[in-house]
N, C-alpha and C positions, 0 to 999 in steps of 0.2 A: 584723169590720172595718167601718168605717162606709164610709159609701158617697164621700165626699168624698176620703179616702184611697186607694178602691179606684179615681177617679177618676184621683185625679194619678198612682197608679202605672201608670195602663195607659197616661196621656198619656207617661207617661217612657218608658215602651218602645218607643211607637210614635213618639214624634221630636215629639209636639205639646209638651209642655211641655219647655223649654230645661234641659240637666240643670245642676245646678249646681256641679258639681267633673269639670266633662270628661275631666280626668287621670286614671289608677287611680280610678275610679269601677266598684265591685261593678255598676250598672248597665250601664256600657258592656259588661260583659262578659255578661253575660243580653242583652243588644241581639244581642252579637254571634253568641251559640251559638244564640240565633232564629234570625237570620239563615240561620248554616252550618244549622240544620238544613231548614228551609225551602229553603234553592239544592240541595242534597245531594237531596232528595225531588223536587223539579220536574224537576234535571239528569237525575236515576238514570230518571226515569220517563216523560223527555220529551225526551232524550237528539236525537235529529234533530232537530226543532223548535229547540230551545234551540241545537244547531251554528249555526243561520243568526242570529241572534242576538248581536251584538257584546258583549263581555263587560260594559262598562259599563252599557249599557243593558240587559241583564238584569239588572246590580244593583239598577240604578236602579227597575225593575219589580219585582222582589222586593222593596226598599223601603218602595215603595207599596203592595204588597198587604197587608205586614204591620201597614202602619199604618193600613188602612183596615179590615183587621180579616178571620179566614177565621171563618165561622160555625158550621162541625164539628168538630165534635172529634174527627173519625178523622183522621189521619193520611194515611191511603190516597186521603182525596177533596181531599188542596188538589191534584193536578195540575187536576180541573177545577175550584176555585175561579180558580186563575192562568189556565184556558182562558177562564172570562170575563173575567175582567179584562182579559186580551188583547180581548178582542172587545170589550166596551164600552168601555175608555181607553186605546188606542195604537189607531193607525195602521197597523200592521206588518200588516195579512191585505189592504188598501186596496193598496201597494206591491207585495208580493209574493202575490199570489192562493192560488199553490200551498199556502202554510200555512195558510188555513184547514182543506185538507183533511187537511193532515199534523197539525194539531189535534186533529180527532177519532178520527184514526186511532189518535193515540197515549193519548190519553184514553180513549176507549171500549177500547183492552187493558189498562188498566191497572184499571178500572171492571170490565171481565168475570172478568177476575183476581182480583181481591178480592172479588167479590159472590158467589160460586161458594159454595153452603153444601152441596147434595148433589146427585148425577145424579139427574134428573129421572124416574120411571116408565118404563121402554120397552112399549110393547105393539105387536104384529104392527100392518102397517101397511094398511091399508084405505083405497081411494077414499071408501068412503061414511062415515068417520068426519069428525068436525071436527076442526079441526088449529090453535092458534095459536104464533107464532113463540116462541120458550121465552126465560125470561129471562137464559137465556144462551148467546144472539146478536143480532144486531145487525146493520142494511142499511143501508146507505147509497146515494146515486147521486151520485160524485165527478168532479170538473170535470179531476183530475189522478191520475195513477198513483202519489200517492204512496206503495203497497203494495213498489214496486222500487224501491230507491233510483237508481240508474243512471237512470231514467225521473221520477223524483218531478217536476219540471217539464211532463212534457210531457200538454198537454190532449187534451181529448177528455169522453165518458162512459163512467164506468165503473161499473159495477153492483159492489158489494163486500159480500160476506158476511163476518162477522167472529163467531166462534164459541169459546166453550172448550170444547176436546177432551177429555174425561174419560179415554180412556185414555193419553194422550199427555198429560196435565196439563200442558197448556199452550192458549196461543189461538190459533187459525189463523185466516188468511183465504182466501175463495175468490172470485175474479174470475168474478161468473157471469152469464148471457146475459138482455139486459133482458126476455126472456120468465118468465125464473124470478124476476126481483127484480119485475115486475110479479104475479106469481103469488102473492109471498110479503107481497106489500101487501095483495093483495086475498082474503086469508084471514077468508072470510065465510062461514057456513053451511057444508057437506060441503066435502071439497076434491075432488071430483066438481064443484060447483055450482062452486067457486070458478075450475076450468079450464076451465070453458064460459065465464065472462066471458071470461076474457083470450083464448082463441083465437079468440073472437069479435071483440075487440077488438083484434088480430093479422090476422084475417084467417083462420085456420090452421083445417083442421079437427080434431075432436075423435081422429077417429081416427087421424089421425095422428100427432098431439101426444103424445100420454098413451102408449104405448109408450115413445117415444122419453124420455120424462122421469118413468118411474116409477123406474127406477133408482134416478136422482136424489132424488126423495124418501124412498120408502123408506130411503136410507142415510142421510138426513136425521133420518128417525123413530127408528133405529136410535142415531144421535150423539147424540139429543136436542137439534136442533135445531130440530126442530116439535115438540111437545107435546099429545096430543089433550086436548081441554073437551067434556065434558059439554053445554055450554049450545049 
């Protein structure tokens, strides 16, 4: 197909070039099953986000994205192509703060959901090994609870792990103490080495920390949520 051609028919899709039989145009109807499938995929996958969201102007944003064009060709990753687009051209996280954090909340499950190719190695869990966060989970430090919906407005910090479960094949989250989302940042060398920063950095001593929060890792190591490296 020469490229002049393959031009105007991407401008006919995307609303640049003016179609020229508006009626029963075979085009409007490929416009329109874009469309439905694109609002179908964002709605199914971003489902709170998209509630706050008045329906026109989520048309109107789906719209635009399609005619600006999404650059993957999975399927699974336009929720976060639409996340940026939210973020670079509207307004909408400026007004209501809460949804940037319900943004990624719902993005990053839908992201650990489909990336998931197989459970990661488990091996016995050891202080003196290296440990990094596995790539499938995910932390964040959110300004809003949006994890409960009941809550999703109200501020604060909150430390949020977000995980897929291999045996529960699905993705959890876990509300956990900024000592352990500091801990899980500063996965540097042994994770021995890595909990002398932070209780240092705490205040806390060694001895006492590291009981009370081996549990926690190890079940971690066990979920494959840390992953030991070599390096």
């Amino acid at each position: 197909m020469e490229r002049s051609i393959m031009e105007r028919f991407f401008g006919l899709i995307t609303g640049a070039v003016p179609l020229p039989m508006p009626q029963n145009n075979p085009i409007d109807t490929y416009k329109a099953l874009i469309y439905h499938r694109y609002y179908e995929v964002i709605t199914q996958t971003m489902p709170r986000f998209c509630a706050h969201i008045d329906a026109d102007t989520l048309r109107e944003a789906i719209e635009k994205l399609i005619a600006q064009g999404v650059k993957s060709p999975y399927i699974w990753q336009l929720p976060e192509a639409f996340a940026r687009y939210v973020i670079d051209e509207t307004s909408w996280l400026q007004t209501r703060p809460f949804l940037a954090d319900m943004l990624w909340y719902e993005t990053t499950q839908i992201a650990l959901w489909m990336g998931i190719d197989a459970k990661p190695p488990i091996e016995e869990f050891a202080w003196e090994k290296r440990y990094t966060l596995s790539s499938s989970a995910r932390i964040a430090l959110l300004k809003h609870a949006v994890f409960e919906v009941e809550r999703e407005e109200e501020t604060g910090a909150f430390a949020l792990l977000l995980y897929y479960d291999f045996a529960e094949h699905e993705v959890q989250f876990m509300q956990i103490t900024p000592f352990a989302y500091a801990l899980l940042e500063e996965l540097e060398g042994t994770l021995e080495s890595a909990l002398e920063r932070v209780c240092a950095l705490y205040d806390v001593e060694l001895e006492e920390a590291r009981p009370v929060i081996t549990p926690l890792l190890a079940q971690w190591a066990h979920q494959g949520v840390l992953t030991p490296t070599q390096s």
